[in-house]
Structures are given as C-alpha cells and as structure tokens.
LUMFI-132495 format. One record per residue (C-alpha): x, y, z. Coordinates in steps of 0.05 Angstrom, whole numbers. Example, Ala and Ser with C-alpha at 12.3 -4.5 7.8 and 13.67 -1.06 7.14 Angstrom:
       px       py       pz
      246      -90      156
      273      -21      143
REM end
This chain:
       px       py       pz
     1610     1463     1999
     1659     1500     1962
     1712     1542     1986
     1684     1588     2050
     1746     1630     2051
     1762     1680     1992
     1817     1731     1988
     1809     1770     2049
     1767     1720     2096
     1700     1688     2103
     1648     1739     2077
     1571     1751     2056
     1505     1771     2072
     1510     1777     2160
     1453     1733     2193
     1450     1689     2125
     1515     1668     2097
     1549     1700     2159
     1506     1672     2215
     1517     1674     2289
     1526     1597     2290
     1580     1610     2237
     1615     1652     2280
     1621     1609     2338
     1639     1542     2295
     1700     1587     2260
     1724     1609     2325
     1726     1532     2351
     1753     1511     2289
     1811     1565     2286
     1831     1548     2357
     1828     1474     2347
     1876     1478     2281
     1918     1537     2303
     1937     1494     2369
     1943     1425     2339
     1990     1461     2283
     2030     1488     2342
     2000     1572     2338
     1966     1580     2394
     2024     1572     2454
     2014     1555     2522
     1958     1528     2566
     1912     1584     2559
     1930     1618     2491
     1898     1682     2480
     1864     1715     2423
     1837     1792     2409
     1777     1809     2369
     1755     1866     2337
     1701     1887     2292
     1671     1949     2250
     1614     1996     2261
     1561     1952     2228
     1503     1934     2264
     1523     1853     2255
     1592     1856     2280
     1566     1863     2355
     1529     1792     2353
     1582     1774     2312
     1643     1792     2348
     1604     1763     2404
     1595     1697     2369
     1667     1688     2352
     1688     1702     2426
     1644     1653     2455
     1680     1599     2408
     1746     1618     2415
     1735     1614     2496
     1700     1546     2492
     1758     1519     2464
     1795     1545     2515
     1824     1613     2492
     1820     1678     2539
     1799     1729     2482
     1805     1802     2491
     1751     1845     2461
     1776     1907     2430
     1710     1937     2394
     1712     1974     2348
     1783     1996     2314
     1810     1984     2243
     1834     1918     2213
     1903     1937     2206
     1896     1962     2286
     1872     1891     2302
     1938     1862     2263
     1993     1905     2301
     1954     1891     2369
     1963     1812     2357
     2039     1828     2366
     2036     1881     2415
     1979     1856     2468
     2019     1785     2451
     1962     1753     2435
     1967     1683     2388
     1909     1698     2348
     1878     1749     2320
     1802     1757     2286
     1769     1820     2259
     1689     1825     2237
     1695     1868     2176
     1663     1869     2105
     1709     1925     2090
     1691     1966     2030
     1630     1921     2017
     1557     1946     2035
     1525     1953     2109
     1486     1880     2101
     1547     1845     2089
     1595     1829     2140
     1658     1777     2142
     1714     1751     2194
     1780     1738     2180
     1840     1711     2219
     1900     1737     2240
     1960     1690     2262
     2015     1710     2307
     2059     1773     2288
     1993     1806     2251
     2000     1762     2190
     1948     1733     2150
     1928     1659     2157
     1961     1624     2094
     1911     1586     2044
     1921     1514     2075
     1907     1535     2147
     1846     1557     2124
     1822     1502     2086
     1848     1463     2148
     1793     1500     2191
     1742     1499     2138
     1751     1415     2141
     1745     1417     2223
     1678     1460     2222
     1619     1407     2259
     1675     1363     2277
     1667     1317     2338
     1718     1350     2397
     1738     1347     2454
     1714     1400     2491
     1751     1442     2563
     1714     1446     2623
     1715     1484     2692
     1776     1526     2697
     1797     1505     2628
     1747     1541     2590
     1769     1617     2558
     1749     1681     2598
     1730     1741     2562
     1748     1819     2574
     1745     1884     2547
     1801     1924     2532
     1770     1992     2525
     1809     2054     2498
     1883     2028     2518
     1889     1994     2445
     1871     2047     2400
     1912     2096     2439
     1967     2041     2437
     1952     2043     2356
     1947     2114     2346
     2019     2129     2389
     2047     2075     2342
     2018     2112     2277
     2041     2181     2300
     2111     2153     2324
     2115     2126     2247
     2127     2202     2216
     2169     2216     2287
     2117     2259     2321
     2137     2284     2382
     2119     2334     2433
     2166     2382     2401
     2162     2367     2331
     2083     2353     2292
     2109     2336     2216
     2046     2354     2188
     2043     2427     2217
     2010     2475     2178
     1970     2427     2123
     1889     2424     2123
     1878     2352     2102
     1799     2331     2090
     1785     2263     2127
     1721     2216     2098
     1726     2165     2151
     1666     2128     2113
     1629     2128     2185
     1667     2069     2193
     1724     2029     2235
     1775     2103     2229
     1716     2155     2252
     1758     2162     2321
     1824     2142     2308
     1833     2171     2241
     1835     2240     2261
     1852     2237     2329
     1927     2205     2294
     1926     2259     2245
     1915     2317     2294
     1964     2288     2328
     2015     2300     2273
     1999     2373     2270
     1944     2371     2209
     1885     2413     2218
     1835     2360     2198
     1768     2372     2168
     1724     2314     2187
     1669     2277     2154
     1624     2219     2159
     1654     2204     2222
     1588     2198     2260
     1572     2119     2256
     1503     2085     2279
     1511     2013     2254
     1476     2028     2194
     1515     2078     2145
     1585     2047     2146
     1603     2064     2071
     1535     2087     2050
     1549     2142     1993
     1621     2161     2025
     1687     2133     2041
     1737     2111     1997
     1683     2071     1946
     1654     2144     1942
     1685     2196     1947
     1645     2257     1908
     1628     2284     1978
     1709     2286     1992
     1723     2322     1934
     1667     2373     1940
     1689     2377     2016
     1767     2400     2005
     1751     2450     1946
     1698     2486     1993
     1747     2480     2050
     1799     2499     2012
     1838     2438     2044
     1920     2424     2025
     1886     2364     2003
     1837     2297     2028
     1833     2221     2040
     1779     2179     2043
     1782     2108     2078
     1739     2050     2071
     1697     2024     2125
     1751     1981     2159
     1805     2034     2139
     1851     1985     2104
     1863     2023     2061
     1853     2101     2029
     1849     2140     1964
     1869     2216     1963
     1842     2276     1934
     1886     2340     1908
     1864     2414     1914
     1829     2413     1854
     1779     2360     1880
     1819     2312     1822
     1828     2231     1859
     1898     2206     1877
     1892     2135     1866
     1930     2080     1907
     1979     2075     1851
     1993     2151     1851
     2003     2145     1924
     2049     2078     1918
     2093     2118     1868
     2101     2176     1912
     2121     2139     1971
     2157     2094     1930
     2194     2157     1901
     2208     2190     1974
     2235     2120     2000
     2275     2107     1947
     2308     2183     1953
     2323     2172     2027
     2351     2107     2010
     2300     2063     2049
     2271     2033     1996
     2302     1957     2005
     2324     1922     1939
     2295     1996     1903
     2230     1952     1893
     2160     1966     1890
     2113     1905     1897
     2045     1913     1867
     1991     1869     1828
     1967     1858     1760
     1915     1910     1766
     1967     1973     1775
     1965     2025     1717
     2018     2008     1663
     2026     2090     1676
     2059     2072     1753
     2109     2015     1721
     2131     2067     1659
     2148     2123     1715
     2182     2075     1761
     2226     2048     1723
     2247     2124     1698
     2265     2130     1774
     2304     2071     1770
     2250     2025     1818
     2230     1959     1795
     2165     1936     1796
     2141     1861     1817
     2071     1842     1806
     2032     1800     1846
     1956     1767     1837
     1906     1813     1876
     1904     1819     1937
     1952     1852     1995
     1962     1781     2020
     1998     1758     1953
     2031     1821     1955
     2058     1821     2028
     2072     1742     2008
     2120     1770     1956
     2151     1831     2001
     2153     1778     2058
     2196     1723     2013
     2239     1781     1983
     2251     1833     2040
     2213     1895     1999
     2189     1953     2046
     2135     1971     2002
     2080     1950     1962
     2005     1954     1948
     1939     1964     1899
     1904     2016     1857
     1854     2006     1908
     1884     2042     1968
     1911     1975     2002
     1986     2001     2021
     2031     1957     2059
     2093     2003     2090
     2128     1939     2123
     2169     1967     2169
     2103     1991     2204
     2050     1939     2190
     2032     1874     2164
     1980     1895     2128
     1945     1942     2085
     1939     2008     2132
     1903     2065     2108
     1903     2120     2167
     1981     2104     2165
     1987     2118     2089
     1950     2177     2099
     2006     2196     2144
     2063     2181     2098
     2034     2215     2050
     2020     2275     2078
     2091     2273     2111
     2116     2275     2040
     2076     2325     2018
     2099     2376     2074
     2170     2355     2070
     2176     2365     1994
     2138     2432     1996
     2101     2409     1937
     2019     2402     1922
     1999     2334     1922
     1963     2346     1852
     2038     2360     1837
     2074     2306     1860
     2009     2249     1833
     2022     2284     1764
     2089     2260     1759
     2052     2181     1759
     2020     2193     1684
     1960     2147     1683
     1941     2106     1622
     1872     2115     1608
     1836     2052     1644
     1773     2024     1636
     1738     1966     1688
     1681     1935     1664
     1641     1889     1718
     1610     1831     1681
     1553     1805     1726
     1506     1732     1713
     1565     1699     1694
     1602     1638     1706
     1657     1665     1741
     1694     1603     1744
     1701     1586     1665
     1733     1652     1647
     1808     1626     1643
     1781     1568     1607
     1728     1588     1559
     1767     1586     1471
     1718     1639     1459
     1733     1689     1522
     1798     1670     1514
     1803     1680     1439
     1777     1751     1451
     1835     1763     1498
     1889     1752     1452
     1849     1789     1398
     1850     1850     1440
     1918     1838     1468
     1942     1838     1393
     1910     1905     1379
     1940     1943     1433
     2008     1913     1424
     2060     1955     1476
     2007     2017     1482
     1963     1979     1528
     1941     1917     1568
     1879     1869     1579
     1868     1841     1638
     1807     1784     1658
     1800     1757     1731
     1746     1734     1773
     1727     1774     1829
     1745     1734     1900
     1686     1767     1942
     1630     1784     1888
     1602     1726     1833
     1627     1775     1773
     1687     1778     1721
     1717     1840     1713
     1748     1862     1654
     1810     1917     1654
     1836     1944     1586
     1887     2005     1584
     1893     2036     1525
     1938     2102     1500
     1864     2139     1500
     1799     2132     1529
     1750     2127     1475
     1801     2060     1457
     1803     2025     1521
     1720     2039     1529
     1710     2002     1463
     1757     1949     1470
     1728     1934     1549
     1666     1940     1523
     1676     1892     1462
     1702     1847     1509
     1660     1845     1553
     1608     1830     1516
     1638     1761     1501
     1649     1749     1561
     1572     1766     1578
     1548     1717     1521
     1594     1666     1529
     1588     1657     1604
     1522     1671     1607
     1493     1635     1669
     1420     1608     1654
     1366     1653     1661
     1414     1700     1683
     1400     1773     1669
     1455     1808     1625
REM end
C-alpha cells in the first residue's frame, strides 16, 4: 500500500476508498498511536468529531466514533460545522483529539477524514505514517466500563464558534464593525450554510444568502468557492458592497468586488497583510505563503516593505513555517488563510470577516483595495493520465522546465508539482501577458503529457 494520507488527510471515493470499515480501523489506530506517543491524556481521553453535509459523512462520522470509543475514548459528536470550527473546539471543549469527515472542495462522492491533535493542530507526517503502520494490528482491546461513550453536543459548539468569530473583529452589543455593508454569502450548501451568516449578521452585514440549503447531495455542486459564476451574478443584481464564496468545509473563501470581478486568496492575503502590517500587528512584517502565490502579491509586498516566505502547498507547510517563526499570517491563492492569533488553520468564514472589517474601516471598495495586488497573468494547466510521480525526475520534463524558465527570465515563473489529492500534474507559468503564459503552459504541458504518458492512458 502506498501512502493513505496526502496533504490534508485520508481522502477518496466514500463507501470505496473511504469505506465504513476504514473509518472505524483509523479511529482505533489514531487512539492507539496518539496514547502510546503520550496525546491522548488521562484514563478516558476524549475526542470530538465532526463532519460535512455529504450524504457519507453520517455513516462515516459514525464509523470513526465507534473506533475511537472501542479504544476507549469518550467522543463528542458535533455534526455538522466547518473544519476550522472542529480545530478551535479541540482546544476549547479540551478534547485530545480531534477528527473531521470532509472532502472539502472536492465533489459530493468523495469524502475524507483527517486528524486533529491537541491545540487544533494538524497531525505531523510521522504520526500519520505511525497510524497508517498500526491499521489491522493485533490489540488489546478495553472492556466494561473501559470502553468510550458517545454524545451529542448539539448547537452549544457552533454558537461557541460563531461568538469566537464575531469576538475576532470586536463585535459587541454596542458596536457591529460591519454596519452598513451588503456582503453576498455562497456557502456552497456546505459545512458554513448556518454558521456563515449567522457570524456575519452578527457583525452588522446585511447578508444576501445562497446555496445555503444542503440535502447531502449538492455540497459544491456548480457553487461555492470552486464556482463561483452564480456569486458574481448574485452581488451585481443585488447590488452587494461585495461577496464571498466558501468551499464545502469552509476552509477557506474567495471574494468577489462590485463589479462581479474575483478577489483571489492572494488579493485577500495582501490586503490583510497590508492592514496588519499598518496597525503594527503584523509579527516579524512577514507574510507566509506557498510556491503557487502570484509573483504579482510578492512584487507589491515588498513595495510595502513585507517579506514574503514561501512554503510547499498546503496550509499545513505553511502554518509549519508561521508556527517555527512566530508569523501571524499566511495562506494560498486558493482561499486557505491562516490569521494565527485566531486559528490553527485555514478559516474561511473568519477571513471573510477580516476582510470585510478592512473594507469598512478603510472606507474603500474592495475592487479598490484587490487592485492595489497587480496580478501577473497566470495560467494552470491540469495534466491528467500521467505518472504523477516521475515529474521531478523525468531529463525531458525537466529539460522543458529550464527551457521555459530561460525564456521568461525575471518577467515570469514556471512552476511543476504533483497534485497531493488528484492523480494529475499541474503546470503553472506566469508570464508579463496572457497570450505568453497560455503558450508556454501549454507547450509545456504537452511534454509533460507525452513524456509521462501512463499506458493506455487517454491524453
């Protein structure tokens, strides 16, 4: 078997790579490493779970539960409620371990669980491959009164979330920050359809709510963050300040302006950035983000005198980096935006917060303050019936790099890397105009397409 983790935890197809009997075996394996590594604390350690809106986390959430508690873990059940919900409710329910059923952005069939470890931190690499080497092991299993119990926690977590999202932009009875903005919310009738605008209301928007209305089936179907054609139709007609758009386990969020034009998570990591850094809470005046960011958000940064560190993608490599170096913020061009001193992880109803705290306290459009983070001209090419694996180590892909690297010189960037969830390469080439990053990707990728060719793939 190769490696059943990826970047953001165990994920596939639900009832065939993500089975019920999965489930269960991760949740004994997690408890059985966690405690022999010293985690999980005390004789009756306890864990939350918490899952999407898709019609597999129930059995799935279910499955994981009954693991955890036959290895002698009292799990709280917390339904449904965004990833980054799940990671500040480790720490404030006190709770050891954390696990959240989510595919995130990914399509309805798929599904995936990943791990949380005391404080709402990712597991690290090696403590996953340490429960990956337990799963079917012979153990020793509790009995009686030493077996887990199971509860539901009901509505007291999210509204113990959404006080702690409202109390980031100091809401209070007497003062709503975000008084007097429309703001268009595309809550991708996923894990944010409830708390997403409930948090925002709360803050004083008047929020203008779609795809909120989830039946197990159309998490992220034609909405959300991954599409987001309805938001921008919906804030023109509404005539909205402006709109964000979450993915189905709202980790993170991409923005819309009044014109209908998309703020991308780099736009959004340069404004905050920018507002951070001019109220002097911006530690070390550092930005972390990952090979992937627009050469357009380093350029403006370092014109406003913030540094940029770049990480391999993923928000775990970048909260690894903020983590080691103290930085406050950091994130990806996808919407995953980690504001440390709120949240562990990539939070996208609490970005949309920030944001739109910044836009009301500048007194500036958003299309405004996202034109001040030029863009290079990007293009991402998904190369598909490949061998991922061979594309750091193939002469002729890797010939074609350099070639193309050559040709843009300082103007522009290439960028190959294998995707960690889907069995593609994707190629990224900025360029100082479209029509010249489009050919160059597209050259590209066609090497990559012939030389990794998988057999009897189709191209």
């Amino acid at each position: 078997m190769g490696r059943l983790f990826g970047t953001d935890g165990v994920r596939g197809l639900a009832n065939k790579d993500i089975t019920a009997e999965l489930a269960m075996e991760l949740g004994v394996a997690a408890a059985r490493v966690l405690t022999a590594q010293g985690e999980l604390l005390g004789p009756r350690p306890r864990a939350v779970v918490g899952r999407d809106t898709r019609a597999s986390g129930e059995f799935l959430a279910g499955a994981v539960a009954a693991g955890l508690a036959s290895a002698g873990v009292d799990v709280v059940m917390l339904n449904v409620l965004p990833t980054p919900a799940l990671a500040y409710l480790v720490t404030e329910l006190e709770a050891d371990l954390g696990v959240m059923v989510s595919a995130s952005h990914n399509p309805m069939p798929d599904n995936g669980i990943k791990f949380f470890a005391r404080g709402g931190l990712k597991l690290d690499d090696a403590v996953e491959d340490a429960i990956q080497a337990s799963l079917g092991e012979e153990w020793e299993r509790p009995t009686g009164a030493d077996v887990g119990r199971i509860r539901t926690d009901g509505q007291a977590a999210a509204e113990r979330y959404v006080r702690h999202l409202t109390d980031s932009v100091g809401t209070t009875p007497d003062h709503r920050p975000l008084e007097g903005l429309r703001i268009a919310l595309d809550c991708a009738n996923g894990a944010a359809s409830e708390v997403g605008p409930e948090a925002l209301r709360a803050a004083g928007a008047d929020v203008v709510v779609m795809n909120a209305s989830p039946d197990g089936r159309n998490i992220n179907e034609k909405c959300g963050s991954t599409h987001p054609e309805q938001l921008q139709a919906v804030v023109v007609a509404s005539e909205a300040d402006f709109g964000v758009a979450f993915d189905g386990d709202a980790d993170r969020c991409l923005a819309v302006d009044h014109t209908g034009a998309i703020v991308d998570g780099d736009q959004i990591l340069g404004i905050l950035a920018t507002a951070l850094k001019e109220d002097g809470r911006l530690p070390g005046d550092t930005l972390v983000v990952t090979v992937m960011s627009n050469l357009g958000l380093l350029l403006a940064m370092r014109e406003r005198g913030i540094t940029t560190v770049q990480t391999a993608v993923g928000d775990r490599y970048v909260l690894e980096e903020m983590r080691a170096h103290g930085y406050g913020l950091g994130g990806e061009q996808s919407g995953h935006i980690i504001l440390a001193e709120h949240a562990t992880t990539g939070d996208g109803v609490l970005s949309a917060l920030h944001l739109a705290a910044r836009v009301k306290a500048s007194g500036q459009r958003l299309a405004d303050l996202a034109g001040e983070i030029e863009r290079l001209p990007q293009t991402l090419v998904n190369v598909r019936g490949v061998d991922k694996s061979r594309a750091g180590t193939d002469e002729g892909v890797q010939a074609a790099v350099a070639d193309a690297t050559a040709l843009l010189g300082d103007t522009g960037r290439v960028l190959l890397r294998q995707s960690g969830t889907e069995p593609l390469v994707r190629v990224m080439v900025e360029a100082p105009s479209q029509d010249e990053a489009d050919k160059v990707a597209e050259d590209l990728a066609a090497v990559v397409r012939e030389r990794l060719a998988l057999e009897g793939a189709q191209a």
